[in-house]
Each structure stands twice: as structure tokens, then as C-alpha cells.
MOPAC internal coordinates of N, CA, C and O (Angstrom, degrees):
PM7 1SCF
backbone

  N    0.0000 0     0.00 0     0.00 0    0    0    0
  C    1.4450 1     0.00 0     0.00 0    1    0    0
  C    1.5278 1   108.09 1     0.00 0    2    1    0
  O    1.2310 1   120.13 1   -52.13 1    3    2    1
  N    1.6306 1   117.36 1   127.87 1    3    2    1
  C    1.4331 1   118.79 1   167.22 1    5    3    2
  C    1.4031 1   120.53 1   -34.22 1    6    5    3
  O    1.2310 1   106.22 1   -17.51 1    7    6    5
  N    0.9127 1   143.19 1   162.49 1    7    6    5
  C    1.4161 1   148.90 1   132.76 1    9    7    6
  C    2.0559 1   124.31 1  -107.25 1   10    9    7
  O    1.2310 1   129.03 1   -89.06 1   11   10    9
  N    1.0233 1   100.20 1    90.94 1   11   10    9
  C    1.2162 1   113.67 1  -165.42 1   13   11   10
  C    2.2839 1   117.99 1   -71.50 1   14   13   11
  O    1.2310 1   115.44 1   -79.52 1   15   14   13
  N    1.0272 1   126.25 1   100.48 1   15   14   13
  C    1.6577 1   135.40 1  -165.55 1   17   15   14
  C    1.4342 1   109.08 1   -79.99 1   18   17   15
  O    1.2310 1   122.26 1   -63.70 1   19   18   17
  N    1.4889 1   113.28 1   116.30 1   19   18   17
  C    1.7328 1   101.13 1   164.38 1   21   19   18
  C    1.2163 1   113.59 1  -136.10 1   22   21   19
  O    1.2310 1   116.22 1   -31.97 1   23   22   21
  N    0.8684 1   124.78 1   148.03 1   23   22   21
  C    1.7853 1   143.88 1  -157.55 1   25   23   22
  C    1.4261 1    96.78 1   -85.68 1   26   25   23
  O    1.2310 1   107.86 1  -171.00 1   27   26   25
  N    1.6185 1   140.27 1     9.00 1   27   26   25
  C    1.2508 1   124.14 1  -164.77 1   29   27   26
  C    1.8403 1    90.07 1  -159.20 1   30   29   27
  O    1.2310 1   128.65 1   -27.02 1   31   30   29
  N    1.2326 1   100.95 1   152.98 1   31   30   29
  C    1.4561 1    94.30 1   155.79 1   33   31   30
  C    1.6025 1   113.99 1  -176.48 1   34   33   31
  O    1.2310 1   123.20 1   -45.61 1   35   34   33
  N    1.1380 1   111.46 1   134.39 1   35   34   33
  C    1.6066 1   136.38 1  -173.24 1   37   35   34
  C    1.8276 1   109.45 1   -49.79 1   38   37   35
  O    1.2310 1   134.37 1   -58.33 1   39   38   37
  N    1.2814 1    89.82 1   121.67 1   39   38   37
  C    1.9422 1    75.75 1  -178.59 1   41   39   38
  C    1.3360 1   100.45 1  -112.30 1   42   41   39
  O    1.2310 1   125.17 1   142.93 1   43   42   41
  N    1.4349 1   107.68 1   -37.07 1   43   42   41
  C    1.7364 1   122.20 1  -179.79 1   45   43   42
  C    1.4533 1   102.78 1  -136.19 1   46   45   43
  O    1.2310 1   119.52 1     8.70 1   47   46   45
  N    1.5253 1   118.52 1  -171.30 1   47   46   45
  C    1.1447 1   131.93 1   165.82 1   49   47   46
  C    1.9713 1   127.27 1   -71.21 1   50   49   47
  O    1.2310 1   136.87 1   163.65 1   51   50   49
  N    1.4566 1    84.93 1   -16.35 1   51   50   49
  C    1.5047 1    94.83 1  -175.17 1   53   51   50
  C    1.4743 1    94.27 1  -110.64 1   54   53   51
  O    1.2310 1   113.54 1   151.55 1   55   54   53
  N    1.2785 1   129.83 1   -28.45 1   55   54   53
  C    1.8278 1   124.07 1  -150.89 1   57   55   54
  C    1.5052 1    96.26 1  -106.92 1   58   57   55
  O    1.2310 1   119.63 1   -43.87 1   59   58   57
  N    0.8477 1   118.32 1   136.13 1   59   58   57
  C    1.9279 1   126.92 1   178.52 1   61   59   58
  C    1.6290 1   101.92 1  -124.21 1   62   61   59
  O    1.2310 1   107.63 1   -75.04 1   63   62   61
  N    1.7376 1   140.69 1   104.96 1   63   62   61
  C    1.5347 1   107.85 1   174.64 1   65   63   62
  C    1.3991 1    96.48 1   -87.68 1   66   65   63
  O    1.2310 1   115.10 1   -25.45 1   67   66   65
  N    1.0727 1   126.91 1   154.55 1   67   66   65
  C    1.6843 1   158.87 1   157.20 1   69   67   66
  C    1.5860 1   117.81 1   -97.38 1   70   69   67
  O    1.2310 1   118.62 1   -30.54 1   71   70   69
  N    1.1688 1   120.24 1   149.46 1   71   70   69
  C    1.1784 1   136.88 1  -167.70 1   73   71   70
  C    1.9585 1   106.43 1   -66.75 1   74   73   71
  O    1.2310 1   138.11 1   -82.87 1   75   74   73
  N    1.3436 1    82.51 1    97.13 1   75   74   73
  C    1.7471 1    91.61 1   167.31 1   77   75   74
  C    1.5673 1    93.80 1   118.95 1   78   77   75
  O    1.2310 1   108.19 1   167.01 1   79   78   77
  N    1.7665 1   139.68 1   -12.99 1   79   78   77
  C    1.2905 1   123.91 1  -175.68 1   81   79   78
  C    2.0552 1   113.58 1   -72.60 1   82   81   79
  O    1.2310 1   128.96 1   -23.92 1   83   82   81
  N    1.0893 1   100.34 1   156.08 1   83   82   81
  C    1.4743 1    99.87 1  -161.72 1   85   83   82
  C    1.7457 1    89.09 1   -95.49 1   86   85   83
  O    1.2310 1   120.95 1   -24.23 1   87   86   85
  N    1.3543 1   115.79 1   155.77 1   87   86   85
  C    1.5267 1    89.26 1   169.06 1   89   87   86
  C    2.1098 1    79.92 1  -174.40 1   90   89   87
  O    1.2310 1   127.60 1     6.91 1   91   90   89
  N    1.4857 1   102.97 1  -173.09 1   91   90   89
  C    1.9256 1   102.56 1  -142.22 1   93   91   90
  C    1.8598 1    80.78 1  -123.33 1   94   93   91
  O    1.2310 1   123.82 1   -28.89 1   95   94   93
  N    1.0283 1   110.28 1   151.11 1   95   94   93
  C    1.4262 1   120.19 1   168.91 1   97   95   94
  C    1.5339 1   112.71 1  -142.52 1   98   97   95
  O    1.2310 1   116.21 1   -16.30 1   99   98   97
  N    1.1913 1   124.81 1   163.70 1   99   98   97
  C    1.3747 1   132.65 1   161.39 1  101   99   98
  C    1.4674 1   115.15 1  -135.24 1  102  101   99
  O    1.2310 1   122.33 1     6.35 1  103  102  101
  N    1.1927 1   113.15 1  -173.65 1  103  102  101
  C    1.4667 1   123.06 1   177.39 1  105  103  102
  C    1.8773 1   106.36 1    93.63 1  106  105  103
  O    1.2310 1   126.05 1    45.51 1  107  106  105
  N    1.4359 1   105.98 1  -134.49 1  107  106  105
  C    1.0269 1   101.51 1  -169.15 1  109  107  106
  C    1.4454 1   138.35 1   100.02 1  110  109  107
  O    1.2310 1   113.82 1   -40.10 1  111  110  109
  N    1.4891 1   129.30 1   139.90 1  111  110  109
  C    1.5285 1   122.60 1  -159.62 1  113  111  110
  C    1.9840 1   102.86 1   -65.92 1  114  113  111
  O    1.2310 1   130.13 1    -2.63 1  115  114  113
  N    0.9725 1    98.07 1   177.37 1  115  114  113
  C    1.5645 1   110.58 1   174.23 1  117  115  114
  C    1.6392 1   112.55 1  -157.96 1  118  117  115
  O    1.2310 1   126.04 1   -17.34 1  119  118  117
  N    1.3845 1   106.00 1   162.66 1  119  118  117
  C    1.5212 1   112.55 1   167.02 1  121  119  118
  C    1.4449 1   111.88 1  -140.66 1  122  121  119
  O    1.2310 1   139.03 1   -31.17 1  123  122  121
  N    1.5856 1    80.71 1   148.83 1  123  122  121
  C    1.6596 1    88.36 1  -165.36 1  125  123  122
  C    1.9390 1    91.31 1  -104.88 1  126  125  123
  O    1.2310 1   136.26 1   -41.65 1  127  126  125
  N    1.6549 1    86.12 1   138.35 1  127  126  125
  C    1.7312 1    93.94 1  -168.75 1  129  127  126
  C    1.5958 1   102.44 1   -98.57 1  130  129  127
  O    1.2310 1   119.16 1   -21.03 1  131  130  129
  N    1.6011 1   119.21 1   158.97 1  131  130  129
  C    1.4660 1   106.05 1  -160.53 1  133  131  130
  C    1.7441 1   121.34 1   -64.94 1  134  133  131
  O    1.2310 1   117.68 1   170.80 1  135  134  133
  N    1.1875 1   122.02 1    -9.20 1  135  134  133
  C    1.3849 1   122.77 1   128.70 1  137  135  134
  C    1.4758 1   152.06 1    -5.27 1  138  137  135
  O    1.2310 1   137.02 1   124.96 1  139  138  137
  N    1.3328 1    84.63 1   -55.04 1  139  138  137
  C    1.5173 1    94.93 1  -177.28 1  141  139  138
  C    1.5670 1   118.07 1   119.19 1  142  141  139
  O    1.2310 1   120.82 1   140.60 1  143  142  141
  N    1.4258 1   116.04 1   -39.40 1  143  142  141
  C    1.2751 1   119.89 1   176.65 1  145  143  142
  C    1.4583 1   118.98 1   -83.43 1  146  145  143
  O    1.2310 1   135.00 1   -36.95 1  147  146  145
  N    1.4411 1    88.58 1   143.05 1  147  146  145
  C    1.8981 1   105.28 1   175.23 1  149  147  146
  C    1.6659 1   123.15 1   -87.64 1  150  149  147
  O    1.2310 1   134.13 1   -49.38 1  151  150  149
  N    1.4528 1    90.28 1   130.62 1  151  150  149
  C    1.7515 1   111.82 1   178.43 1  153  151  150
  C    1.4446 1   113.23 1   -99.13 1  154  153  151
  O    1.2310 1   118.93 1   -61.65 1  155  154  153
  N    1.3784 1   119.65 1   118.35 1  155  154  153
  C    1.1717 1   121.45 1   167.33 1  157  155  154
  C    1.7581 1   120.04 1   -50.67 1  158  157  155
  O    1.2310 1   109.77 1   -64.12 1  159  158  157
  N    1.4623 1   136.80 1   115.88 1  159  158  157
  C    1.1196 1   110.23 1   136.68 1  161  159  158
  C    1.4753 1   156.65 1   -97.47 1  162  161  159
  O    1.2310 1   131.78 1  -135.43 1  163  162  161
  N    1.5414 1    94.86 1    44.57 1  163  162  161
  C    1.5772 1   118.29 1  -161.78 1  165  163  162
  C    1.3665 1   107.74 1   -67.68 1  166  165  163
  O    1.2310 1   123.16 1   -32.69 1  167  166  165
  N    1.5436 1   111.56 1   147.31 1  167  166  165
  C    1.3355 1   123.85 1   175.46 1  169  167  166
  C    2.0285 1    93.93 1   -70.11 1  170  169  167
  O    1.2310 1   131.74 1   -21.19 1  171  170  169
  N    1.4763 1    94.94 1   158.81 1  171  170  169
  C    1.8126 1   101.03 1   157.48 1  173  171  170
  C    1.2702 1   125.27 1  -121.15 1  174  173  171
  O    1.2310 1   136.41 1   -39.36 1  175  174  173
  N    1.9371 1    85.82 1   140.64 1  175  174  173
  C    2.1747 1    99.85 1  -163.02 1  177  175  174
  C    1.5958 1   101.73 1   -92.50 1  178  177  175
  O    1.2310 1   133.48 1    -4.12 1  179  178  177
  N    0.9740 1    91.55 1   175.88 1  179  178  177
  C    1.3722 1   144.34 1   -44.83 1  181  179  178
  C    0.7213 1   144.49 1    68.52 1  182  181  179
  O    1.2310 1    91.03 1    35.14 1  183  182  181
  N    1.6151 1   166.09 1  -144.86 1  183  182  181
  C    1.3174 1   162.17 1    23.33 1  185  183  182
  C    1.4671 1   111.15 1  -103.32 1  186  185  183
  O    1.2310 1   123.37 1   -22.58 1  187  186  185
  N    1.4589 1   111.15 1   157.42 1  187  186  185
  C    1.5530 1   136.35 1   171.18 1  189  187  186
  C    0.9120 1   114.44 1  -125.17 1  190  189  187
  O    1.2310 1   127.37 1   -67.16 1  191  190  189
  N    1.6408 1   103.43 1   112.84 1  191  190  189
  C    1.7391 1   107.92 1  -171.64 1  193  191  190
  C    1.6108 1   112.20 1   -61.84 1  194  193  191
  O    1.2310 1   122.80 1   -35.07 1  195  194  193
  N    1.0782 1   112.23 1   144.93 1  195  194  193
  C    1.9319 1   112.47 1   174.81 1  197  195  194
  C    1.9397 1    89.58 1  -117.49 1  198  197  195
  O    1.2310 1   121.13 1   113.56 1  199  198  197
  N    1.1246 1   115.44 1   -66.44 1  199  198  197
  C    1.3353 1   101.97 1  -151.42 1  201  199  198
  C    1.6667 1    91.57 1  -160.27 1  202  201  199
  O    1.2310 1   122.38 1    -6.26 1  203  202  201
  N    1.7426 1   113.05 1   173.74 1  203  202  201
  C    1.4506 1   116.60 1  -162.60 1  205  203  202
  C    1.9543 1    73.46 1  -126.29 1  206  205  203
  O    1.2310 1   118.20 1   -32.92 1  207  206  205
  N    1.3770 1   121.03 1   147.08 1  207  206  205
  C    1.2340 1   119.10 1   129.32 1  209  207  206
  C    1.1660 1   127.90 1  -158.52 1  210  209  207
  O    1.2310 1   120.80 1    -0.10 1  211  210  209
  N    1.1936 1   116.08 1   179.90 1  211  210  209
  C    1.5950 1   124.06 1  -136.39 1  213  211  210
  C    1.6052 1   106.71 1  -136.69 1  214  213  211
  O    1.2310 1   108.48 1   -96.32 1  215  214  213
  N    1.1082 1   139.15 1    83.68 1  215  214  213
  C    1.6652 1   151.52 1   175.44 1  217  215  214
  C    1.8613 1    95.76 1   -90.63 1  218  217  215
  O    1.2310 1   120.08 1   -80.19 1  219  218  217
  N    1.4391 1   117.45 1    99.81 1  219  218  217
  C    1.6440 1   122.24 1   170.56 1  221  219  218
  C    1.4571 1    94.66 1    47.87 1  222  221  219
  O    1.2310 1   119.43 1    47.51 1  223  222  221
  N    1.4161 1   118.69 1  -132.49 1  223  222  221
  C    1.7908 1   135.05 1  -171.31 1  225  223  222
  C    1.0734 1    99.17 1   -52.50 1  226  225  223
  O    1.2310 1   121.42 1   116.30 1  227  226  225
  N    1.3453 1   114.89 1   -63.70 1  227  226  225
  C    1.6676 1   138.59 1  -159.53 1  229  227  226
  C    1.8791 1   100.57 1   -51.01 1  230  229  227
  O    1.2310 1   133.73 1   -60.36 1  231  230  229
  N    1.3859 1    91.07 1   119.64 1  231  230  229
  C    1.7229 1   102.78 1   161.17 1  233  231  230
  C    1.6251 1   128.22 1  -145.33 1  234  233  231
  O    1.2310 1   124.75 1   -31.53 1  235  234  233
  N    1.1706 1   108.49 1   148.47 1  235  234  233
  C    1.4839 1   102.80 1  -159.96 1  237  235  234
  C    1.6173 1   102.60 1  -154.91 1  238  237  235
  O    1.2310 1   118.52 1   -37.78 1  239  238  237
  N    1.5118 1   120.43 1   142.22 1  239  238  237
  C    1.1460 1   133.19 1  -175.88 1  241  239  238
  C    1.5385 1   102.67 1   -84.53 1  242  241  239
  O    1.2310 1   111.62 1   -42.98 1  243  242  241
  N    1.3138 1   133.39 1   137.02 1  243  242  241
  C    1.6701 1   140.48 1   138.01 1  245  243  242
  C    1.2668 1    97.94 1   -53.68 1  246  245  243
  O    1.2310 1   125.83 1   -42.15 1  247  246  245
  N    1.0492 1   106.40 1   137.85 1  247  246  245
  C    2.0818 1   117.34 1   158.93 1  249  247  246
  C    1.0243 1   101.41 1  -172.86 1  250  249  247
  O    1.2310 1   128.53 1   -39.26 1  251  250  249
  N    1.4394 1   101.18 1   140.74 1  251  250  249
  C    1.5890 1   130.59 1   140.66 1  253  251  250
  C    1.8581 1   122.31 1   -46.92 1  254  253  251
  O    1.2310 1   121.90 1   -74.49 1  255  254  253
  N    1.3138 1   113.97 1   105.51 1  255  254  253
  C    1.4791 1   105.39 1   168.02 1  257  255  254
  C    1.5544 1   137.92 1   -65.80 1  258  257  255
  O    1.2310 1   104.70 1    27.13 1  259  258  257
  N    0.9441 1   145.88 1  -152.87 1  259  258  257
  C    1.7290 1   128.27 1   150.01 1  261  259  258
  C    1.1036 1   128.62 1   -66.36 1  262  261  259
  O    1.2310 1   118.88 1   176.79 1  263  262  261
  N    1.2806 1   119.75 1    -3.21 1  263  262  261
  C    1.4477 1   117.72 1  -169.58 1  265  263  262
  C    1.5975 1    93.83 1  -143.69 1  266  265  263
  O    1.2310 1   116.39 1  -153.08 1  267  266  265
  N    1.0311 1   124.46 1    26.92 1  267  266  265
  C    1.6399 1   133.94 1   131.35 1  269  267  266
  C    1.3248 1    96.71 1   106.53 1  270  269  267
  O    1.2310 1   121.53 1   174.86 1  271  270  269
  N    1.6343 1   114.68 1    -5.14 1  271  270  269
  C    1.6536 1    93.62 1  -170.71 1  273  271  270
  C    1.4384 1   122.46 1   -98.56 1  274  273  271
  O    1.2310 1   104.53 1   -10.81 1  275  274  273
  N    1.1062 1   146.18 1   169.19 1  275  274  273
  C    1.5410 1   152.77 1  -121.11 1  277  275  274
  C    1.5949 1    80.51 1  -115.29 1  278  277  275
  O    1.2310 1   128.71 1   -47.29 1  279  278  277
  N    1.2342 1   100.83 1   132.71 1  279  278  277
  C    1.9167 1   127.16 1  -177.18 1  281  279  278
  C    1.4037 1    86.45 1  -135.95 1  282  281  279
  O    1.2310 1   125.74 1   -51.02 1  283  282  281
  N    1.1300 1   106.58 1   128.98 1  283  282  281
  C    1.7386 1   113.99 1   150.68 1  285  283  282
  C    2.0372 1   106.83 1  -116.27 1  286  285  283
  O    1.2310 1   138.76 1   -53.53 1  287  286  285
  N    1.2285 1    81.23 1   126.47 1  287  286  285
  C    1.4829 1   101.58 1  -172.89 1  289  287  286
  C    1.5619 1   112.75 1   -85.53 1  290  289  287
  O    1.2310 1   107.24 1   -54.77 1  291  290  289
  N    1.2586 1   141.38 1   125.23 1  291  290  289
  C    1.1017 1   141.95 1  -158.60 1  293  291  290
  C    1.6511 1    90.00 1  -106.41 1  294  293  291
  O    1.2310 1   109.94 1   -66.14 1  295  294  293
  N    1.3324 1   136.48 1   113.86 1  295  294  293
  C    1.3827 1   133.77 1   150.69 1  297  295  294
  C    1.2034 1   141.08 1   -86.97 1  298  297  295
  O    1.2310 1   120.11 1   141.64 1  299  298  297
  N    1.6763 1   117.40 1   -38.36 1  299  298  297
  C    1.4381 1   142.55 1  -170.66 1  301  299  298
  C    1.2741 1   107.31 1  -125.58 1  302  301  299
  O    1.2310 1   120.45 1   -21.63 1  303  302  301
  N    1.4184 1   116.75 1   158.37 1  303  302  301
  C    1.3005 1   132.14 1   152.60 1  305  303  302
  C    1.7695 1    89.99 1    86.88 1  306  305  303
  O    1.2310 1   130.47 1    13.97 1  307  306  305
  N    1.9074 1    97.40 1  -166.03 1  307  306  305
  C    1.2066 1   123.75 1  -174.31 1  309  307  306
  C    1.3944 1   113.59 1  -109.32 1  310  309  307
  O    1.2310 1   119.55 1   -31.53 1  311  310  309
  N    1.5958 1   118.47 1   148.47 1  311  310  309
  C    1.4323 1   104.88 1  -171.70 1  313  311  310
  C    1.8771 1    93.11 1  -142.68 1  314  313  311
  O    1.2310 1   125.71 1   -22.62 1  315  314  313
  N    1.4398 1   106.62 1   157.38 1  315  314  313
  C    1.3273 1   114.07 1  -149.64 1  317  315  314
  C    1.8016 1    92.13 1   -84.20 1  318  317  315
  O    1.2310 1   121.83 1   -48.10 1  319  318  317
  N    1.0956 1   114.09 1   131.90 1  319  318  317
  C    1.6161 1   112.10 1   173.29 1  321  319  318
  C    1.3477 1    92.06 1   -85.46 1  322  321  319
  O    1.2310 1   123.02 1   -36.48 1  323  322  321
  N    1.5242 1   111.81 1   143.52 1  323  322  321
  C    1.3291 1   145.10 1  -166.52 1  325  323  322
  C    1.4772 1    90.36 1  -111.12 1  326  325  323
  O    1.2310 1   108.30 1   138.48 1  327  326  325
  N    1.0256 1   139.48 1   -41.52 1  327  326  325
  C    1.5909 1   107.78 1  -171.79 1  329  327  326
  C    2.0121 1    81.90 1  -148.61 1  330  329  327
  O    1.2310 1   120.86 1   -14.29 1  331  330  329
  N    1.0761 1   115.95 1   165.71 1  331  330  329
  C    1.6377 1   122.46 1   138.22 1  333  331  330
  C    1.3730 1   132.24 1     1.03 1  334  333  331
  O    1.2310 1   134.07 1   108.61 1  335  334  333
  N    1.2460 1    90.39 1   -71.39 1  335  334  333
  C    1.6652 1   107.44 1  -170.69 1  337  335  334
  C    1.3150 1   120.62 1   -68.53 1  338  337  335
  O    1.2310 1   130.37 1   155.39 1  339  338  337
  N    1.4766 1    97.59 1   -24.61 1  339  338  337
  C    1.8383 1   105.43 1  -172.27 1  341  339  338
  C    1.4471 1   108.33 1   -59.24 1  342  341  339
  O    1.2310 1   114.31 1   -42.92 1  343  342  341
  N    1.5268 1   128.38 1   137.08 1  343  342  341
  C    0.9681 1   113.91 1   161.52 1  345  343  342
  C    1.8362 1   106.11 1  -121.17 1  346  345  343
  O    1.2310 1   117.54 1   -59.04 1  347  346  345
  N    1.3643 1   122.30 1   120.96 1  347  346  345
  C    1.6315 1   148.99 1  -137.84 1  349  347  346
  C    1.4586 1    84.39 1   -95.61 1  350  349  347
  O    1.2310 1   117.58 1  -105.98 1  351  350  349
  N    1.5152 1   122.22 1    74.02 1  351  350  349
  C    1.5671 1   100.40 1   161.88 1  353  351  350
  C    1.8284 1   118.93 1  -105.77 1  354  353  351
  O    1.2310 1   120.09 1   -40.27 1  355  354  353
  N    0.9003 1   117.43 1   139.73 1  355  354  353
  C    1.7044 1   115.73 1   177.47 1  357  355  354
  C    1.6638 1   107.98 1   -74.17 1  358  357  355
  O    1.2310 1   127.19 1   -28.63 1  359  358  357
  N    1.3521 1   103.78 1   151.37 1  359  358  357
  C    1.3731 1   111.70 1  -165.16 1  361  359  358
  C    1.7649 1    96.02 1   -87.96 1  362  361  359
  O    1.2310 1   115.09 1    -9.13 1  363  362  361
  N    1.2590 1   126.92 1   170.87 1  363  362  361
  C    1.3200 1   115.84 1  -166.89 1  365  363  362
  C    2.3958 1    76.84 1  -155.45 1  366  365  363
  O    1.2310 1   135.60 1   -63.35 1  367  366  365
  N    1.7458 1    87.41 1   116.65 1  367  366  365
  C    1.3358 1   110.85 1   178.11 1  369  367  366
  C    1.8343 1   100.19 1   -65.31 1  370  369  367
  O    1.2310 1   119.02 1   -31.53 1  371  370  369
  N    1.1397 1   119.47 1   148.47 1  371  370  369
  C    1.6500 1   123.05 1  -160.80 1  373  371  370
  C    1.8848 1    97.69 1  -150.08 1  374  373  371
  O    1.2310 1   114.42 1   155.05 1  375  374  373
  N    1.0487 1   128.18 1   -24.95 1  375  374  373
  C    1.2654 1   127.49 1  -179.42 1  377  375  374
  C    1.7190 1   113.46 1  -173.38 1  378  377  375
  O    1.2310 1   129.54 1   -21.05 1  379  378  377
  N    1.5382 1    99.22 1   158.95 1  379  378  377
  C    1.4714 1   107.71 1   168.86 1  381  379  378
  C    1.7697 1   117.81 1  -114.72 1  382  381  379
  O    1.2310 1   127.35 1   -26.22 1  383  382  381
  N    1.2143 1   103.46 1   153.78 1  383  382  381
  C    1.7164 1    88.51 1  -162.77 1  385  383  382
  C    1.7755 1    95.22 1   -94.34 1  386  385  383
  O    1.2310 1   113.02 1   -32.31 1  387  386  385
  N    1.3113 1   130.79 1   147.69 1  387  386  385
  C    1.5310 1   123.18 1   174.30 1  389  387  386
  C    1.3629 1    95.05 1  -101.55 1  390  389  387
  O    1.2310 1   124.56 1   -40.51 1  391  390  389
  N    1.2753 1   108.86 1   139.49 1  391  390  389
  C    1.2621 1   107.87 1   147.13 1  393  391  390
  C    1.3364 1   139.00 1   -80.91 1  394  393  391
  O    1.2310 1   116.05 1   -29.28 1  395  394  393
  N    1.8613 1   125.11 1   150.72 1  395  394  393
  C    1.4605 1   116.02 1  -142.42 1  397  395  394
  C    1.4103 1   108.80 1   -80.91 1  398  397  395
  O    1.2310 1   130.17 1   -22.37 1  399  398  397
  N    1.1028 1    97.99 1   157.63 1  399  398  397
  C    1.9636 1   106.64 1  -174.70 1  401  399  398
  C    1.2020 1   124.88 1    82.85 1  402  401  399
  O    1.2310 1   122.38 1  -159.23 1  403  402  401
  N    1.7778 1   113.05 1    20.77 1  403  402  401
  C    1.4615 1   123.79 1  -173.15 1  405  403  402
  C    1.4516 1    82.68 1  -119.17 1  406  405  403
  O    1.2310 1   123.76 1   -24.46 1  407  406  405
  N    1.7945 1   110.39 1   155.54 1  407  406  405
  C    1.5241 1   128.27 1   164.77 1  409  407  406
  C    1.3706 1   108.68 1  -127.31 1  410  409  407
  O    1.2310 1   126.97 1    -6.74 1  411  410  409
  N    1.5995 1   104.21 1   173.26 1  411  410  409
  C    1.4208 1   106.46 1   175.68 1  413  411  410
  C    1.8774 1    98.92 1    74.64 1  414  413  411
  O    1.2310 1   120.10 1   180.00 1  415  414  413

């Protein structure tokens, strides 16, 4: 299956991210430990958009985290659980950060 790359990608009708905008996400996979309780394994935002892409259902953001290293963000589609415990959640984009001394 292709995997198709775009330098831009639609979050809303008003929000477009572009290559290099910083912007906040939540969500994210978790594991549940034999306990019972859930562990985040979320990247931390920050983020810096790199790129949108698109494999069939499956879609997922490139980004930079706060501390510069490469997060791929799972948004769309279905993703293969690797063991039991995983629990496969997609991150859901919530804001863009401006930088200061910009309006509008």
C-alpha cells in the first residue's frame, strides 16, 4: 500500500498546520498495567508540524516534540495492537501555538 506525504494538513475549517507551526495535542495510546491502572504513552507538546501522511485509513502527523525528538502522531484509522495491554488511542489536535507579537 502507497503511503502518500503532505506538507499541510486541515484540522478545521479555519486552522490549516503548515510545515514548522507549533500547535498542542492530547490523547494518545496507553497501557494498562496488570493492576488495572492506565499509563500514558504520550509523546510531550509542544509539537512541530513536519508533515501529514496517509497509508489507506491509517493517518498520522510527523512532529517534532519539545525536546526536538520525532513523535509520529497517530490520528485516523486503525492501528494493529502489539500486545493486549495496548490500548490504540489517536491523538486529537486541540490548538495551535502563535507566536508572540502576531494578531488576528
Amino acid at each position: 500500500m502507497k503511503t502518500t506525504t503532505s506538507d499541510t494538513y486541515r484540522v478545521s475549517q479555519r486552522v490549516l498546520l503548515t510545515r514548522g507551526m507549533r500547535f498542542r495535542a492530547t490523547g494518545g495510546p496507553l497501557i494498562r498495567l496488570s493492576d488495572g491502572t492506565k499509563v500514558p504513552l504520550t509523546a510531550s507538546g509542544p509539537f512541530t508540524f513536519l508533515a501529514h501522511c496517509k497509508r489507506g485509513k491509517c493517518e498520522w502527523i510527523d512532529a517534532l516534540d519539545k525536546q526536538g525528538c520525532y513523535a509520529p502522531l497517530h490520528i485516523a484509522g486503525r492501528r494493529r495492537k502489539v500486545t493486549p495491554t495496548l490500548i490504540t488511542r489517536p491523538y486529537r489536535i486541540t490548538s495551535t501555538i502563535r507566536k508572540k507579537g502576531t494578531t488576528g
